[in-house]
C-alpha beads as a LAMMPS data file, in Angstrom:
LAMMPS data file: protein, C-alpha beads

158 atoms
157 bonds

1 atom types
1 bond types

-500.0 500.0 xlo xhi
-500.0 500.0 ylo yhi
-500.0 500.0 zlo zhi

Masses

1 110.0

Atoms # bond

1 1 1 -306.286 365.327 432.199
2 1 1 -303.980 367.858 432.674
3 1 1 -300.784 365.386 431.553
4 1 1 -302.427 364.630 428.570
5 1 1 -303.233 368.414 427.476
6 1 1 -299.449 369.003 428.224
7 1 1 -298.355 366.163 426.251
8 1 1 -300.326 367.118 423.007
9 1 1 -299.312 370.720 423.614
10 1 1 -295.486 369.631 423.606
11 1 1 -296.001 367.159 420.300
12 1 1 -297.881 370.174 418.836
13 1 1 -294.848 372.531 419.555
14 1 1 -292.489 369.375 418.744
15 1 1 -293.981 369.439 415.844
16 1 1 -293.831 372.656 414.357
17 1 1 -290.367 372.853 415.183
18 1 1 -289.384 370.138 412.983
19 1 1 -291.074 371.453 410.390
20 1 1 -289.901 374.701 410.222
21 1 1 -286.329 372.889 410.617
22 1 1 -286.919 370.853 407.779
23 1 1 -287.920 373.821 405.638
24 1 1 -284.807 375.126 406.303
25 1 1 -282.607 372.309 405.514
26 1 1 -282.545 372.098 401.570
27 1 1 -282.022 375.905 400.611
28 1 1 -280.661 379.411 401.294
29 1 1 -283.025 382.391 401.024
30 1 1 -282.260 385.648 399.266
31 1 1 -284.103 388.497 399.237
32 1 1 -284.351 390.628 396.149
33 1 1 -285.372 393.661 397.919
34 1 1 -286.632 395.811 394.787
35 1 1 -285.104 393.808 391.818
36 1 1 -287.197 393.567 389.149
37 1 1 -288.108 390.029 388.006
38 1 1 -286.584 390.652 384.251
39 1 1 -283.059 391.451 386.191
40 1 1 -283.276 388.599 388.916
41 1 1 -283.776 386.022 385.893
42 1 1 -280.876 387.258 384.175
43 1 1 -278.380 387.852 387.349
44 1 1 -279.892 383.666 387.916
45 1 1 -278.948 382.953 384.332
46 1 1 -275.103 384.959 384.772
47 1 1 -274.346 382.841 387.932
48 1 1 -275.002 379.600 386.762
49 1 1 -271.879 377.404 386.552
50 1 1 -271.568 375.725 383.011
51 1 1 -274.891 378.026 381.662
52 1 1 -278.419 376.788 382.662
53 1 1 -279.237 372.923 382.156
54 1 1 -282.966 373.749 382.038
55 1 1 -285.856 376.440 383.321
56 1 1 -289.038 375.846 383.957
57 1 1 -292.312 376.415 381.301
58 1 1 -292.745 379.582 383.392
59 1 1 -289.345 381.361 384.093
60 1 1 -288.744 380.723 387.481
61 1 1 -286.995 377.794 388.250
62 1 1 -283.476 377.284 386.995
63 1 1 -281.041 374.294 386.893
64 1 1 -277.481 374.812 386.062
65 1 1 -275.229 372.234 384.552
66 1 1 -274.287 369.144 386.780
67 1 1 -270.370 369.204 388.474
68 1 1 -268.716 367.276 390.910
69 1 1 -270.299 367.754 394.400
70 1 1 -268.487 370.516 395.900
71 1 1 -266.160 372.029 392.703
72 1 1 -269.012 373.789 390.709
73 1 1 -265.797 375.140 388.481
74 1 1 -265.490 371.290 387.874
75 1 1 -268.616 370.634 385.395
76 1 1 -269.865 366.993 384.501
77 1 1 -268.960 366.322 380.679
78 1 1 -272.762 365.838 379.007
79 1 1 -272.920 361.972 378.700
80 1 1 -270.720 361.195 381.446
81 1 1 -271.871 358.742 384.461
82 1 1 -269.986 359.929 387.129
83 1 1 -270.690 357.998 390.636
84 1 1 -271.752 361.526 391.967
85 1 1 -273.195 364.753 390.788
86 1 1 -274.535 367.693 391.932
87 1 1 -276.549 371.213 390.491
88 1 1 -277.920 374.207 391.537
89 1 1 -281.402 374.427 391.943
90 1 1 -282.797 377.733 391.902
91 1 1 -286.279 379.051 392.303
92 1 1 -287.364 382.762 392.126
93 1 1 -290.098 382.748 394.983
94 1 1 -293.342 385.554 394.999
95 1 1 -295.792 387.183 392.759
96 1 1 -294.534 390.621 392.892
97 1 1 -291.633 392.624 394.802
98 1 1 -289.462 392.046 395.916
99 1 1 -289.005 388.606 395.415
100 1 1 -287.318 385.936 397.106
101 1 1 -284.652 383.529 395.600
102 1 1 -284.027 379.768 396.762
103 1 1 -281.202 378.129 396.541
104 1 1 -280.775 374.785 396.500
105 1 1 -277.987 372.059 395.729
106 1 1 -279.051 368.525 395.579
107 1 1 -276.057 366.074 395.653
108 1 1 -277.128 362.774 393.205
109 1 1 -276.001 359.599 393.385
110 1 1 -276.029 356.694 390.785
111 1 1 -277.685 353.600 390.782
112 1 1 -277.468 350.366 389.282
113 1 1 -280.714 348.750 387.261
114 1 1 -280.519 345.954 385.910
115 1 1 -282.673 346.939 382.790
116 1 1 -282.011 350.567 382.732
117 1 1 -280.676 352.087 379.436
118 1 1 -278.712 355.296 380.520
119 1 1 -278.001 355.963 384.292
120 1 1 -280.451 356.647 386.655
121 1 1 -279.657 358.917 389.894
122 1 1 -281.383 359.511 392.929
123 1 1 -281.073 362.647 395.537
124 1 1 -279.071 361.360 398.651
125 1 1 -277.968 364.905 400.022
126 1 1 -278.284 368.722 399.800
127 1 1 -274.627 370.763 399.714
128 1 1 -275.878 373.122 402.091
129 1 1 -272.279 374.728 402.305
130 1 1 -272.828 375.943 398.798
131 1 1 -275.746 376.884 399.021
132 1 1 -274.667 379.285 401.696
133 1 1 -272.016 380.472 399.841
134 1 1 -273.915 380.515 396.220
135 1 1 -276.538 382.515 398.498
136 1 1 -274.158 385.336 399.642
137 1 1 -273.002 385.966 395.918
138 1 1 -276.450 386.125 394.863
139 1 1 -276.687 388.085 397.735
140 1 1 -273.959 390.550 396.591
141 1 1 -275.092 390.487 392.746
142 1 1 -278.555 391.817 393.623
143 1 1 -276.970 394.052 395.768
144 1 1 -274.544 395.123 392.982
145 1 1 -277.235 395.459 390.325
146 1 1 -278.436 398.591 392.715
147 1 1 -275.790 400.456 390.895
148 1 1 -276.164 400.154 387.659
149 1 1 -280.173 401.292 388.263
150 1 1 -281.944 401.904 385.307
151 1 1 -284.846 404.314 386.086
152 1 1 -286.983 404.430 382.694
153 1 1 -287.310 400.480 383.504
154 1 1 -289.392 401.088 386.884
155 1 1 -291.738 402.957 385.032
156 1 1 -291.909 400.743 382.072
157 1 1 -295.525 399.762 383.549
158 1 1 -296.660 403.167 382.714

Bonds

1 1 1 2
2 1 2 3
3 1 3 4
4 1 4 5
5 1 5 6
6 1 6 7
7 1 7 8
8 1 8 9
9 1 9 10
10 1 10 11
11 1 11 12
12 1 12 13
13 1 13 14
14 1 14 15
15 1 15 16
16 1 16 17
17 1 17 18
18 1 18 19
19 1 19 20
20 1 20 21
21 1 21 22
22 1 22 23
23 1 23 24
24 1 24 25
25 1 25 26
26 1 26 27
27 1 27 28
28 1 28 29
29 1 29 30
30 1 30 31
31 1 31 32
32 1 32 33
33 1 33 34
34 1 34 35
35 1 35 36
36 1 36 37
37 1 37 38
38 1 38 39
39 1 39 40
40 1 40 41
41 1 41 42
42 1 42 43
43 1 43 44
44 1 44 45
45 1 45 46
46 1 46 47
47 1 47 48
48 1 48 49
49 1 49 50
50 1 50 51
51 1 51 52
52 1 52 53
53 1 53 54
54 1 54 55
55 1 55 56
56 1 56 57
57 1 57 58
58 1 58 59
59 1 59 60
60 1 60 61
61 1 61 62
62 1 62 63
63 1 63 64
64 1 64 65
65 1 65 66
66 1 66 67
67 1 67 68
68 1 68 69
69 1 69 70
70 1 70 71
71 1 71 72
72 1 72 73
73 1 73 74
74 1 74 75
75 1 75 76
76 1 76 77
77 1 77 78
78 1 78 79
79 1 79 80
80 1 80 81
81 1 81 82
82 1 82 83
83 1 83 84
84 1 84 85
85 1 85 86
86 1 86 87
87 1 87 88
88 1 88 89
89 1 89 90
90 1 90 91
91 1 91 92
92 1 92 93
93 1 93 94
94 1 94 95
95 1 95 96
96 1 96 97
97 1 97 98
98 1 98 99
99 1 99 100
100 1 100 101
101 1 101 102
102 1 102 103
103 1 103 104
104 1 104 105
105 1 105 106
106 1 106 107
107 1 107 108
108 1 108 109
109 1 109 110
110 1 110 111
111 1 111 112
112 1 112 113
113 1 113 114
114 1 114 115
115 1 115 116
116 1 116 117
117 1 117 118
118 1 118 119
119 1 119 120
120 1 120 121
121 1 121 122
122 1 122 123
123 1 123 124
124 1 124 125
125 1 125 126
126 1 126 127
127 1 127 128
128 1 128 129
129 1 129 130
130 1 130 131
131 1 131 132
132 1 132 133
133 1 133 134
134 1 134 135
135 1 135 136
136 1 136 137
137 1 137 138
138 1 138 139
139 1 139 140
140 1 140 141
141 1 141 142
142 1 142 143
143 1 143 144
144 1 144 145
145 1 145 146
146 1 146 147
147 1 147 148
148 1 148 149
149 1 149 150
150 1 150 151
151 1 151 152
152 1 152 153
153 1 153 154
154 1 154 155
155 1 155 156
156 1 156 157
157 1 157 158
C-alpha cells in the first residue's frame, strides 16, 4: 500500500513537471511592468521584422512576416515556397496591468500534396534562440518607452 501511494505521488510530481516544462518550451515571457496596452501594441507592431503579416480580430496577437529560420533581416518574398520558414508569434497576455508578452517563433516546414494548389506547411520546431533574444529587445523597448512617459495618458481614464 505504501509503494503504490509513493508511486502515484512520484507520477503526480512527474507529471507536473513536464508540464510546466512544456509550457516553457515554445515562448519567452516579458513583462510589461506598467506599459499601457495602446503602447505595448505599437512597440509589438515597431519590432516586427518585414511589418505585421496579420493580428488577431481583437488586438492581441501579432504575426510578423515569414524569413528564413534564423535571419529575421532575411524576409520570405510573398509567393515564394521556400523549403523552410519561420515568424514571430506574439501574444500580449492579461486583462489589465501590467501585461505580459509571449514570444514565440515557430519554424515551418513544407510539404508535398499531391492535390494541393499552393504550398502547405506544417510546424516542425520553435527557434527558441530567437525568441530569447527577440525577448530581451522587447525587454529593453518596454524598458525604453519608460522614458519617453507621457503622463496626461495615465489619466486618460479620468
Amino acid at each position: 500500500m505504501v509503494n503504490s501511494q509513493m508511486s502515484i505521488r512520484g507520477w503526480r510530481i512527474l507529471g507536473s513537471l513536464l508540464i510546466l516544462l512544456s509550457g516553457c518550451a515554445s515562448g519567452r515571457i516579458v513583462k510589461s511592468k506598467d506599459v499601457p496596452l495602446n503602447e505595448i501594441k505599437q512597440i509589438v507592431e515597431d519590432s516586427l521584422p518585414g511589418g505585421k503579416r496579420h493580428v488577431s480580430p481583437n488586438g492581441r496577437e501579432y504575426f510578423s512576416a515569414y524569413f528564413e529560420p534564423g535571419k529575421p533581416q532575411v524576409l520570405v518574398p510573398e509567393g515564394a515556397r521556400p523549403e523552410k520558414r519561420a515568424y514571430f508569434h506574439i501574444l500580449i497576455l492579461g486583462a489589465r496591468r501590467p501585461y505580459d508578452v509571449e514570444i514565440r517563433v515557430p519554424v515551418e516546414r513544407r510539404i508535398m500534396q499531391a492535390n494541393a494548389v499552393g504550398a502547405t506547411y506544417e510546424q516542425v520546431e520553435w527557434d527558441e534562440n530567437l525568441a530569447l533574444i527577440a525577448a530581451k529587445i522587447m525587454h529593453q523597448s518596454l524598458e525604453d518607452r519608460k522614458v519617453k512617459h507621457n503622463l496626461f495618458e495615465e489619466f486618460r481614464a479620468f
